[in-house]
C-alpha positions as CSV (number, residue, x, y, z in Angstrom):
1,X,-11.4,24.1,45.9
2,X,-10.7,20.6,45.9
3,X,-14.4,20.1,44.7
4,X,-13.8,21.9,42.0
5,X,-10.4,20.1,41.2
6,X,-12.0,17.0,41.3
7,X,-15.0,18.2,39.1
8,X,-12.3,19.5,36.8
9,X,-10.4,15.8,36.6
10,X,-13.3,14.0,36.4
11,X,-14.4,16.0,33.2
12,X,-11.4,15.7,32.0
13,X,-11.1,11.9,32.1
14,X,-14.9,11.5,30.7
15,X,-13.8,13.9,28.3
16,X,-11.1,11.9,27.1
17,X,-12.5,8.4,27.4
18,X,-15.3,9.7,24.7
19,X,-13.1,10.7,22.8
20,X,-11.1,8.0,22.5
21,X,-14.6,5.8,22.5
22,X,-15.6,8.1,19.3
23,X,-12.7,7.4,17.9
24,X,-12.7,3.6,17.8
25,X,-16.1,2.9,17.0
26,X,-15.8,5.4,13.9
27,X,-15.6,3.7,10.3
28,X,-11.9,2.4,9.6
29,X,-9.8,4.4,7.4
30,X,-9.7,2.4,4.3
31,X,-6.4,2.4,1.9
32,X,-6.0,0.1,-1.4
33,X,-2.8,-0.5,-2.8
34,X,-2.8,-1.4,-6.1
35,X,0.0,-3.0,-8.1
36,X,0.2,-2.6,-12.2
37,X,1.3,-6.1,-13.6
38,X,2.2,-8.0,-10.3
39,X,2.8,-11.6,-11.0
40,X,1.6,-14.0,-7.5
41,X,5.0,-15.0,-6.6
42,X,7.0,-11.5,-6.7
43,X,6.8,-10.8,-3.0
44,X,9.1,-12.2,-0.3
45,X,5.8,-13.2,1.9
46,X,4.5,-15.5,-1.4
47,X,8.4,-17.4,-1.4
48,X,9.9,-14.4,-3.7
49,X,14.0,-14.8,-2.6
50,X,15.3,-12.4,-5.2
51,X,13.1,-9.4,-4.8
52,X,13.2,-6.8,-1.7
53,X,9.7,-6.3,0.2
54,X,10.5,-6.1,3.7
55,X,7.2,-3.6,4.1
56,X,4.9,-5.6,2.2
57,X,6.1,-9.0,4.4
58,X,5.7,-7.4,7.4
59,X,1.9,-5.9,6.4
60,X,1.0,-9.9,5.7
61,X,2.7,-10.8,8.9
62,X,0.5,-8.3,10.9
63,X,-2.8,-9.3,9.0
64,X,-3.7,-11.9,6.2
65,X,-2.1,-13.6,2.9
66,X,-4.3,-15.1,0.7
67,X,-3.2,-17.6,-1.7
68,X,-5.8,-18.0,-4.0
69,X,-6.8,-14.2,-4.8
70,X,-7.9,-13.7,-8.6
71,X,-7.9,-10.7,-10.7
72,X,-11.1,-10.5,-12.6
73,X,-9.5,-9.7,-15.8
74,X,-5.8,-10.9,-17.3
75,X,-5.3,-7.0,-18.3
76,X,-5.8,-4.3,-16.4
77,X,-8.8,-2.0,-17.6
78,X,-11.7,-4.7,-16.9
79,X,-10.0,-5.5,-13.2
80,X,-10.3,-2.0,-12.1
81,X,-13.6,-1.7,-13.7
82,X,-14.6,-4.5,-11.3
83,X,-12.8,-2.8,-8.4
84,X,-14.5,0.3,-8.9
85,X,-18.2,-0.9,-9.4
86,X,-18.5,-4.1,-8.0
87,X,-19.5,-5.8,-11.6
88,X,-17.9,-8.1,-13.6
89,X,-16.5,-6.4,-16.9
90,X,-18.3,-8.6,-19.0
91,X,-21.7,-6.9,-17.5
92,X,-20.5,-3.6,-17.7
93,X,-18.6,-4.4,-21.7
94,X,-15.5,-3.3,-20.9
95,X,-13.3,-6.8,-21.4
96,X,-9.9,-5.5,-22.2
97,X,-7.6,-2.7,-21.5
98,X,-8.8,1.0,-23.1
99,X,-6.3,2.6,-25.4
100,X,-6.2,6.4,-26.6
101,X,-8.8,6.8,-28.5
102,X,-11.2,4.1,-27.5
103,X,-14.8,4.9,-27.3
104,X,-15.6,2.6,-24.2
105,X,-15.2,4.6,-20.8
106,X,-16.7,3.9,-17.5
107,X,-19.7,5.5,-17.5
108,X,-20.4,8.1,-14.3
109,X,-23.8,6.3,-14.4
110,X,-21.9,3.2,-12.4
111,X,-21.8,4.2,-8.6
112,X,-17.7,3.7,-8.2
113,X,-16.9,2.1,-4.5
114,X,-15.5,5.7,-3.3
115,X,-19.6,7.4,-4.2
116,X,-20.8,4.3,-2.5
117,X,-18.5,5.3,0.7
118,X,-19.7,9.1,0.7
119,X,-22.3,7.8,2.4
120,X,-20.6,6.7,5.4
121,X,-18.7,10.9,5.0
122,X,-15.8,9.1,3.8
123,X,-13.8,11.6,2.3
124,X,-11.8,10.0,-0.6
125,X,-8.7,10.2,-2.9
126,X,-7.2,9.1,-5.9
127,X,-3.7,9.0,-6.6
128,X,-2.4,7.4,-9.4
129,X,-3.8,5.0,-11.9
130,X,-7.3,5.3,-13.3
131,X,-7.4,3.9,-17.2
132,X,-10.8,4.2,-17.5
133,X,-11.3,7.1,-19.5
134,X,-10.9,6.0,-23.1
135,X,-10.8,9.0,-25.2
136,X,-8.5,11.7,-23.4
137,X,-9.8,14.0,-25.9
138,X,-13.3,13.5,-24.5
139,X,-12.4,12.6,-20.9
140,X,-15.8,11.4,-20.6
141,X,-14.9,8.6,-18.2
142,X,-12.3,10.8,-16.2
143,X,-12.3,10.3,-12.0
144,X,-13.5,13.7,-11.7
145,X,-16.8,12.7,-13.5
146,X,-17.1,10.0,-10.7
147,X,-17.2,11.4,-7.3
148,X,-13.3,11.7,-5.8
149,X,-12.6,14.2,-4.0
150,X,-9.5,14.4,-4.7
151,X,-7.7,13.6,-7.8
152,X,-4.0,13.6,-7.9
153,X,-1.1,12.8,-9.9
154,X,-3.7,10.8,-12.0
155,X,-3.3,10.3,-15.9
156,X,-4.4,13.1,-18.7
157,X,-2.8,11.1,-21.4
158,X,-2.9,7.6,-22.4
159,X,-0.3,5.9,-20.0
160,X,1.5,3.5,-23.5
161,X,4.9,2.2,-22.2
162,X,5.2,3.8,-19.2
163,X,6.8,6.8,-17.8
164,X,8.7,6.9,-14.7
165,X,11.1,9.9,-14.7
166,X,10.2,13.7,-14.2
167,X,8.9,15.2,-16.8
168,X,5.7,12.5,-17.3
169,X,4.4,12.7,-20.8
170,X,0.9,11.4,-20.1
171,X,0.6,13.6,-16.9
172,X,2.3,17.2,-18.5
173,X,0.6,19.5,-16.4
174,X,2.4,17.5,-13.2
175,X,5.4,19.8,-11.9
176,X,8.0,17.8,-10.0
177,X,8.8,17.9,-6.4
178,X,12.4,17.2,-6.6
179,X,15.4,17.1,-9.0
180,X,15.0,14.1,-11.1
181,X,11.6,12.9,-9.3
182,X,10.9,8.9,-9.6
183,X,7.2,8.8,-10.2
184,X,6.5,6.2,-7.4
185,X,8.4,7.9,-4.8
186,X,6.1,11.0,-6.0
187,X,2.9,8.9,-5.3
188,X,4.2,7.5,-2.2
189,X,4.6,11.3,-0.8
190,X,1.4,12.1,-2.0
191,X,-0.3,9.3,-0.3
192,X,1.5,9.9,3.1
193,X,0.5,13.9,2.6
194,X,-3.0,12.9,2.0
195,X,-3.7,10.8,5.1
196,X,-2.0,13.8,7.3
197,X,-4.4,16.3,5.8
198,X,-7.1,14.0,6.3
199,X,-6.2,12.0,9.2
200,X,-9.1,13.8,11.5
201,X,-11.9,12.2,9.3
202,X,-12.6,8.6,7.8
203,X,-10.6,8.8,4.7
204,X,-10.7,6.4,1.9
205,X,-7.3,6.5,-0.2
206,X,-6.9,4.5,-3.4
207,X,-3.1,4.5,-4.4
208,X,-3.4,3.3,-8.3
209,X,0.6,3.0,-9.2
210,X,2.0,2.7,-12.4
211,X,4.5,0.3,-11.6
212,X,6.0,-2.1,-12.2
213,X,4.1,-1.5,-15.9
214,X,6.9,-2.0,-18.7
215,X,8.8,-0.7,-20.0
216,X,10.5,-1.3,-17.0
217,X,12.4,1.8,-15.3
218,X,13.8,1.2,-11.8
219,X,15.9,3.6,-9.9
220,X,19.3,3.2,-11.1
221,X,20.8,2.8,-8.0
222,X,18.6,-0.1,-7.1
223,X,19.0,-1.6,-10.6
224,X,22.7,-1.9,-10.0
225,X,22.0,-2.9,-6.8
226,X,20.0,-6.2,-7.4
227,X,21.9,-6.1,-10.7
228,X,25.1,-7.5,-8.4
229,X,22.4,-10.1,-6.7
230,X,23.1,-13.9,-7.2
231,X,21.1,-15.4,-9.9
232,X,19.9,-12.3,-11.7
233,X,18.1,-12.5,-15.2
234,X,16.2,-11.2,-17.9
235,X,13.2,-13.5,-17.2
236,X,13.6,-14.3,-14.0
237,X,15.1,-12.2,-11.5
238,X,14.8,-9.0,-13.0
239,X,17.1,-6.7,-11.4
240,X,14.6,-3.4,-13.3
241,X,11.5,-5.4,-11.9
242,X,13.0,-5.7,-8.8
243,X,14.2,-1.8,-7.8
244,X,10.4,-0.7,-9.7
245,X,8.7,-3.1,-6.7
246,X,11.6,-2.1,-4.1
247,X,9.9,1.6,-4.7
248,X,6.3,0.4,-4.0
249,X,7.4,-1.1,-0.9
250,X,9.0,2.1,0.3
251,X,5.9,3.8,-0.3
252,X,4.1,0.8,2.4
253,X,6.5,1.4,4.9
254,X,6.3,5.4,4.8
255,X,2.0,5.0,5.4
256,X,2.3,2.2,7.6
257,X,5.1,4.5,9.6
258,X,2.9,8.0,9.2
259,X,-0.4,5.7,10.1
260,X,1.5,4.7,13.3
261,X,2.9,8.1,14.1
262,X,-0.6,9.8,14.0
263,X,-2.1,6.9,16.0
264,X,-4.7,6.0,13.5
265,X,-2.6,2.5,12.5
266,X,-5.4,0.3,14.6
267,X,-8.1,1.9,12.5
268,X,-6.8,1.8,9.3
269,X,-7.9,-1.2,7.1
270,X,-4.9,-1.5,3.7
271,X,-5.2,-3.8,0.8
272,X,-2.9,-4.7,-1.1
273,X,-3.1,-6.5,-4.5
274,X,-2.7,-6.2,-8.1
275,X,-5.1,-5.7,-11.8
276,X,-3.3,-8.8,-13.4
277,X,-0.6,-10.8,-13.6
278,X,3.3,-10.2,-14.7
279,X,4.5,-9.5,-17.8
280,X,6.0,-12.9,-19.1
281,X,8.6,-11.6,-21.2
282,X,10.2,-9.5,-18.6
283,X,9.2,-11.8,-15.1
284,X,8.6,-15.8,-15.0
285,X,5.1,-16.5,-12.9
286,X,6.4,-19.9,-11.9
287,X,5.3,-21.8,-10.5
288,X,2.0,-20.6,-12.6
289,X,1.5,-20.7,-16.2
290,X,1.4,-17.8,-18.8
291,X,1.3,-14.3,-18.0
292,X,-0.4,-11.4,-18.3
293,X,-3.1,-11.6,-21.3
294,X,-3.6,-15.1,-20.1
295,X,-6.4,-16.9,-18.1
296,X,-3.3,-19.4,-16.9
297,X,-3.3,-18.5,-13.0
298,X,0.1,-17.0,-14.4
299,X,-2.4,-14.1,-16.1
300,X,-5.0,-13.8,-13.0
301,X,-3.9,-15.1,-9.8
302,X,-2.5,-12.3,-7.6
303,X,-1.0,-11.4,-4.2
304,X,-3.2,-10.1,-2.0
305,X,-2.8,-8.7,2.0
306,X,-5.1,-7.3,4.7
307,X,-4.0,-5.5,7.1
308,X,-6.3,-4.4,9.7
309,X,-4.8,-4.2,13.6
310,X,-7.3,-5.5,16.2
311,X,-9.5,-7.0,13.7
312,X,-7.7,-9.2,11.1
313,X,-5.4,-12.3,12.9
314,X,-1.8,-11.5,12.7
315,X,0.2,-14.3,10.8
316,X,-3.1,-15.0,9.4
317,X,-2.8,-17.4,5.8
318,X,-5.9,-17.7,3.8
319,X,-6.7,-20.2,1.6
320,X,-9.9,-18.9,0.9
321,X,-10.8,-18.3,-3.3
322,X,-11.1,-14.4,-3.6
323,X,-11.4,-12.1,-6.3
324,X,-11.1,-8.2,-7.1
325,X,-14.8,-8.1,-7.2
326,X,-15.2,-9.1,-3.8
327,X,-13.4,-5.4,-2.5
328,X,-16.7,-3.4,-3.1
329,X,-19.3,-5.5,-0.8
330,X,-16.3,-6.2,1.6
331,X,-15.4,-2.9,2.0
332,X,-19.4,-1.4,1.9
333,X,-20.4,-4.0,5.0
334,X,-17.1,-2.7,6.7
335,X,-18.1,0.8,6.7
336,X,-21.9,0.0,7.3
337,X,-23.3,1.3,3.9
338,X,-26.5,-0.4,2.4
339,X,-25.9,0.1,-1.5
340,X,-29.1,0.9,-3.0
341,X,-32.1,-1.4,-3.8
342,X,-31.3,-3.4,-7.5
343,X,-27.7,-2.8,-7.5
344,X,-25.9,-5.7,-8.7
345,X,-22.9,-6.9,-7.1
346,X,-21.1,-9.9,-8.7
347,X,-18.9,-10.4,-6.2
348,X,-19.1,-11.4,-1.8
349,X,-18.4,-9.9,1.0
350,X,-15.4,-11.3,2.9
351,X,-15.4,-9.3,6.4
352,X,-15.9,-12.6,8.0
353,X,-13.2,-14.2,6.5
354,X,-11.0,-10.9,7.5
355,X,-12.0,-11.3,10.9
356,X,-11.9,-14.9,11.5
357,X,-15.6,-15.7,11.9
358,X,-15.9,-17.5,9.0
359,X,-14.3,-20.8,7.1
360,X,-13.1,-20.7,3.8
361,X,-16.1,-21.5,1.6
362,X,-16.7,-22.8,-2.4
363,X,-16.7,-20.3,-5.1
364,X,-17.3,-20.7,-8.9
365,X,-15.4,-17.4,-10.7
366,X,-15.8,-16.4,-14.0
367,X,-13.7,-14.4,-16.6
368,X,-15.0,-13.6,-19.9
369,X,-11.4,-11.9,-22.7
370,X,-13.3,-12.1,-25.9
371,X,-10.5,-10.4,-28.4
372,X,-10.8,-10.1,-32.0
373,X,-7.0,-11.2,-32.1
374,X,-4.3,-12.8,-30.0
375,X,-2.7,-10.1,-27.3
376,X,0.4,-8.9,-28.1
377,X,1.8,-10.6,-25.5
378,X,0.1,-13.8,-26.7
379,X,-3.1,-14.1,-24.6
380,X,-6.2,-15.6,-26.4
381,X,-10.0,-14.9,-26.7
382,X,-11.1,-17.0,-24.5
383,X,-13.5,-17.7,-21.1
384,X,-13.0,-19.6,-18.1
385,X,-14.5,-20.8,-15.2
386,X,-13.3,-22.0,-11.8
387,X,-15.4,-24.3,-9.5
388,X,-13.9,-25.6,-6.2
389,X,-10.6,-26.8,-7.5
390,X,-11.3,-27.4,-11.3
391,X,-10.8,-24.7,-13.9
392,X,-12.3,-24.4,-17.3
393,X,-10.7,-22.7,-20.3
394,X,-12.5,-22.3,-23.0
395,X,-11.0,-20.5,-26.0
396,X,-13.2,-18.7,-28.8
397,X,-10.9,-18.5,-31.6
398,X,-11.0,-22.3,-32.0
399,X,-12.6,-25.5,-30.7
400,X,-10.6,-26.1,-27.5
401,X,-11.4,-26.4,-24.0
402,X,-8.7,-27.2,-21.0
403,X,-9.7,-28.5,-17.7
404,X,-7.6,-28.6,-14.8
405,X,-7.4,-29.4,-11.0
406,X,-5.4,-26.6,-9.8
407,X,-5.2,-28.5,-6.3
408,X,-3.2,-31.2,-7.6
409,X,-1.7,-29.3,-10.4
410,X,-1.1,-25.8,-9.9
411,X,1.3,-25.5,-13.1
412,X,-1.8,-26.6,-15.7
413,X,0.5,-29.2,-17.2
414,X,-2.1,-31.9,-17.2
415,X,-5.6,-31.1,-19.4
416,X,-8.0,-33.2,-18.2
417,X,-10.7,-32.0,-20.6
418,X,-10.8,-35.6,-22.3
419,X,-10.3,-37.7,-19.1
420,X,-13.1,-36.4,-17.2
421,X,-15.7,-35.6,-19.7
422,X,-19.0,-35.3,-17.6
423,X,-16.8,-32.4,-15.0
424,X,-15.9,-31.2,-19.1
425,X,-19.0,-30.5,-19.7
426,X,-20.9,-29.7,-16.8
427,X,-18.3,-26.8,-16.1
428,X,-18.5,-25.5,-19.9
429,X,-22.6,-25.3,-19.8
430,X,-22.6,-23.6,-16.5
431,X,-19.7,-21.0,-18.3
432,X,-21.7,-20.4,-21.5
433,X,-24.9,-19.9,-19.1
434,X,-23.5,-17.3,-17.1
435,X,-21.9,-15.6,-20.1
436,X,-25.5,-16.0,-21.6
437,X,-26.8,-13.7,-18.5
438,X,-24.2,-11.3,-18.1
439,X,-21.9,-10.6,-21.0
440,X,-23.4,-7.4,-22.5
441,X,-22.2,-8.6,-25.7
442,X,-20.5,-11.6,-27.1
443,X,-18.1,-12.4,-30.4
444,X,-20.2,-13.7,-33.2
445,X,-20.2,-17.6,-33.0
446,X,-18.8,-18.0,-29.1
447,X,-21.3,-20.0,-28.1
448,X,-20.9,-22.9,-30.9
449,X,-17.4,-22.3,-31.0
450,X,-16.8,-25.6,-29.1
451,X,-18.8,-28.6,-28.8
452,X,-20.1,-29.6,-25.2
């Protein structure tokens, strides 16, 4: 008898040590975050006093804050496009953001990143955000021509202004949960009911919101709220801005809390981050220039976390120059998947840098927002080019280049484009080559547009 009882705890101890073993060593649950027109400086962790994000500080305490993460686009449609295939826009020719009827669409011949993590049995999700459709009528780039297995609360309409209240014109098949649902609080639920049906298998979740997108459309009980705050404006300080991004952090604290509760927090990997920059006629960027539409930093430089327990250094600040392309080989070599032979991928892998092994190394970024005219928000056609700490501007639409060195002058108040004419024009060949090899297609006259 006491053989057998011993027999019976041993088994039962092996039993459970493998199974805790299995459990470790299997691929990370992956979650991305993404933010629709976050400016760098709207969090509390980035220096933020106005606006609420208790979750979102306490995710960059526990992991990593980079400081110098880059959307690839200043408008959303071409960022995602790079977060979902691992190629610049300006390779794939989608450069700007997709309205209703727009014949451009991502093609389903591009493996997207959550194919690419089938391979791994990832099972994956989409909630939210896609814009990268075109024509709804067509729906030939939807995400259900691309591999999700799960597609939810994601748009059948084209998005406009925003929608944010229960019943969502661009999503009218969408029946609400509660009484006078709030969109974000809708995706937030759905996110923290996808990783419990899911939580027994790697899952990769990509929650896509729509916030804090204008027209702006907080909660009106957090509007009044922050409306009553010390210093609140139109520009700056937005007390709508403010409640919209209050809602997004809710959403953070309910995974990282149902992540916790179902023990799978130290094997969850979340990014956070955003497709572009904010709005500046509804949020001020400063200390960065311009806004969304721009290639400023105001347009493209964004907040971005990792979170990972056990693996990425808590309290851990980054310096290191990032960008959205970066996700897809990051997140492959995390969960051990070879992409197949030819496939390009513009941007690097950063697992070392997540983990610590490695030191922040040079990068030269590129960004390519040929328009036929100005954004309505003001942006330009224009390229640019950052190497080490200089960045390059060089607009289309007239003979003008702007050089600055964003390490002494992170505003981009001082142009040194006619001070230091030999970094000038070394910068704008190496720009016009790379557009030369990647750019699927190019305005008529960009390349004389500007003298050397």
């Amino acid at each position: 008898m006491k053989h057998y009882v011993a027999s019976l705890f041993f088994w039962f101890l092996t039993s459970s040590v493998i199974a805790q073993t299995s459990r470790s060593a299997s691929p990370p649950n992956i979650i991305i975050i993404l933010a629709d027109d976050l400016g760098w400086h709207e969090l509390g962790c980035y220096g933020n006093q106005f606006n609420n994000t208790p979750n979102l500080d306490k995710l960059a305490a526990g992991g990593m804050r980079f400081t110098q993460a880059y959307a690839t686009a200043p408008v959303c449609t071409p960022t995602r496009i790079a977060l979902m295939t691992g190629q610049h826009p300006a390779r794939v020719g989608i450069t700007d953001y997709l309205d209703a009827k727009d014949e451009k669409f991502l093609s389903p011949d591009y493996t997207t990143l959550n194919e690419q993590l089938k391979k791994a049995d990832y099972h994956s999700g989409l909630i939210g955000k896609w814009h990268l459709t075109g024509d709804y009528t067509k729906r030939k780039g939807e995400p259900a021509k691309h591999g999700w297995d799960e597609v939810i609360c994601s748009e059948t309409g084209y998005i406009a202004n925003g929608d944010y209240f229960h019943p969502y014109f661009f999503m009218p098949d969408v029946q609400a949960n509660t009484e006078g649902e709030y969109l974000t609080d809708r995706l937030n639920n759905e996110a923290v009911d996808f990783i419990r049906r899911n939580q027994a298998k790697p899952f990769f979740l990509y929650l896509s919101h729509y916030s804090v997108h204008t027209k702006l459309a907080g909660k009106p009980a957090n509007v009044a709220k922050y409306g009553q705050k010390q210093g609140v404006g139109t520009k700056q300080n937005n007390p709508e801005l403010a409640a919209m991004l209050e809602s997004i952090d809710d959403g953070v604290g309910a995974i990282t809390a149902t992540l916790q509760e179902l023990n799978l927090d130290k094997n969850t990997l979340i990014l956070f981050t955003s497709d572009n920059g904010g709005e500046s006629n509804v949020t001020s960027n400063a200390p960065l220039r311009g806004g969304k539409s721009e290639l400023y930093e105001g347009g493209i430089r964004e907040p971005f976390i990792a979170y990972w327990p056990t693996k990425i250094k808590p309290g851990t600040v980054s310096d290191q120059v990032i960008n959205t392309l970066d996700v897809y080989p990051t997140l492959l070599e995390i969960a051990d998947v070879k992409p197949e032979p030819g496939l390009i991928l513009d941007g690097i892998s950063m697992k070392n840098v997540l983990i610590g092994n490695k030191k922040p190394v040079s990068r030269t970024l590129y960004w390519h927002y040929p328009l036929p005219k100005p954004h309505f928000l003001g942006g330009r056609s224009a390229g640019a080019i950052r190497v080490g700490d200089f960045k390059l501007i060089e607009y289309f639409d007239r003979e003008q280049v702007q050089l600055f060195d964003l390490a002494q002058d992170i505003s981009e108040q001082h142009d040194l484009s006619e001070h230091m004419p030999s970094v000038r024009s070394k910068l704008l060949s190496q720009l016009r080559e790379w557009r030369k090899k990647t750019a699927k297609s190019l305005p008529e006259g960009v390349e004389s547009s500007t003298k050397p």
